[in-house]
Structure formats: structure tokens, C-alpha cells
C-alpha positions, 0 to 999 in steps of 0.5 A: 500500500505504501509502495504507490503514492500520488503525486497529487490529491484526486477526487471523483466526479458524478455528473448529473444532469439536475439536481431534482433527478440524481439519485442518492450516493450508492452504498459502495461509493458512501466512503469516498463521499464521507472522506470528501473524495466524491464531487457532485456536479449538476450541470443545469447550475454551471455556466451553460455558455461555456465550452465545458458545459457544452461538452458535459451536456452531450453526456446526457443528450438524447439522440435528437438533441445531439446534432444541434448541441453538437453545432454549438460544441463547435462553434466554441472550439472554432474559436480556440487558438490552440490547435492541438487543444481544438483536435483533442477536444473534437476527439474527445466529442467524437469518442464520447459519441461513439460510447455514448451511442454505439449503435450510430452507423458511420453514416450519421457519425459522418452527418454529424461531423461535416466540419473540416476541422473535425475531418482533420482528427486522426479518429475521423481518419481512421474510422473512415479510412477503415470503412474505404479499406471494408468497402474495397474488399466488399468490392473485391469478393463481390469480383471474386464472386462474380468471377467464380459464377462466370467460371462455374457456368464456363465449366458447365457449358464444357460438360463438366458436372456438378460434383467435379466442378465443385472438386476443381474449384473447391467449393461444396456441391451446394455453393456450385449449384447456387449458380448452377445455369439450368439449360 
């Protein structure tokens, strides 16, 4: 226990969007209240012009509400002069949306950060670089599976049966005869 010691004091954070909604301190987390290592926030007393605040609110906002809440989220970053603090605070929208939402597609992720500043992160780089990568194997086995249909129909019109087309090509009898042309 003596080995670790922290460099600093820390705390822990509960963020709640109202005070009329936040539910009472669970058991397991009574001691850290007690010893003062546990901070309450309700968003709906702090400064809701300000980039945190707005940032903070996207934690609770609703599927509806995230475009528009997100527009204002990026006016206030456009209006950073640092340009390393711009990038990692739209990394952390855009990893807080993904969490917070994981069932978006990257279609309505992509809707949602049109901005140039936000196509610059490296996130946004990567989740769309690898949906160009996904793509172009889709679009390499649907060539390839068009190439073997073209292929078994050839061996059929050469008199070649089902069962040693399926053998040359080492496929089942059943993936032969889905493109099995009948004459």
C-alpha cells in the first residue's frame, strides 16, 4: 500500500444532469463521499455558455438533441487558438459519441461531423479510412464472386458436372449449384 503514492490529491466526479433527478450516493461509493473524495456536479447550475458545459451536456443528450448541441460544441472550439487543444477536444466529442451511442452507423457519425476541422482528427481518419479499406474488399469478393459464377457456368457449358466442378474449384456441391445455369 505504501509502495504507490500520488503525486497529487484526486477526487471523483458524478455528473448529473439536475439536481431534482440524481439519485442518492450508492452504498459502495458512501466512503469516498464521507472522506470528501466524491464531487457532485449538476450541470443545469454551471455556466451553460461555456465550452465545458457544452461538452458535459452531450453526456446526457438524447439522440435528437445531439446534432444541434453538437453545432454549438463547435462553434466554441472554432474559436480556440490552440490547435492541438481544438483536435483533442473534437476527439474527445467524437469518442464520447461513439460510447455514448454505439449503435450510430458511420453514416450519421459522418452527418454529424461535416466540419473540416473535425475531418482533420486522426479518429475521423481512421474510422473512415477503415470503412474505404471494408468497402474495397466488399468490392473485391463481390469480383471474386462474380468471377467464380462466370467460371462455374464456363465449366458447365464444357460438360463438366456438378460434383467435379465443385472438386476443381473447391467449393461444396451446394455453393456450385447456387449458380448452377439450368439449360
Amino acid at each position: 500500500m505504501g509502495q504507490y503514492r500520488p503525486e497529487r490529491e484526486w477526487q471523483c466526479v458524478a455528473l448529473w444532469l439536475r439536481q431534482s433527478i440524481a439519485a442518492a450516493i450508492p452504498r459502495h461509493y458512501q466512503a469516498l463521499a464521507e472522506a470528501g473524495l466524491l464531487r457532485l456536479i449538476y450541470l443545469e447550475e454551471l455556466d451553460s455558455d461555456s465550452l465545458g458545459t457544452s461538452v458535459l451536456s452531450l453526456v446526457t443528450a438524447s439522440e435528437t438533441t445531439v446534432p444541434e448541441l453538437l453545432q454549438t460544441v463547435f462553434t466554441q472550439v472554432r474559436t480556440l487558438t490552440d490547435a492541438r487543444l481544438k483536435e483533442k477536444l473534437i476527439e474527445l466529442v467524437e469518442k464520447m459519441l461513439i460510447y455514448r451511442f454505439p449503435d450510430f452507423s458511420k453514416e450519421v457519425l459522418q452527418a454529424m461531423f461535416t466540419d473540416t476541422d473535425i475531418k482533420q482528427t486522426r479518429f475521423y481518419r481512421e474510422v473512415f479510412q477503415e470503412g474505404r479499406q471494408e468497402g474495397w474488399q466488399e468490392g473485391r469478393q463481390e469480383g471474386r464472386q462474380e468471377e467464380r459464377q462466370q467460371l462455374i457456368v464456363r465449366l458447365q457449358q464444357r460438360g463438366f458436372s456438378i460434383n467435379e466442378v465443385a472438386e476443381m474449384l473447391a467449393l461444396s456441391r451446394e455453393e456450385v449449384t447456387q449458380f448452377w445455369v439450368n439449360h
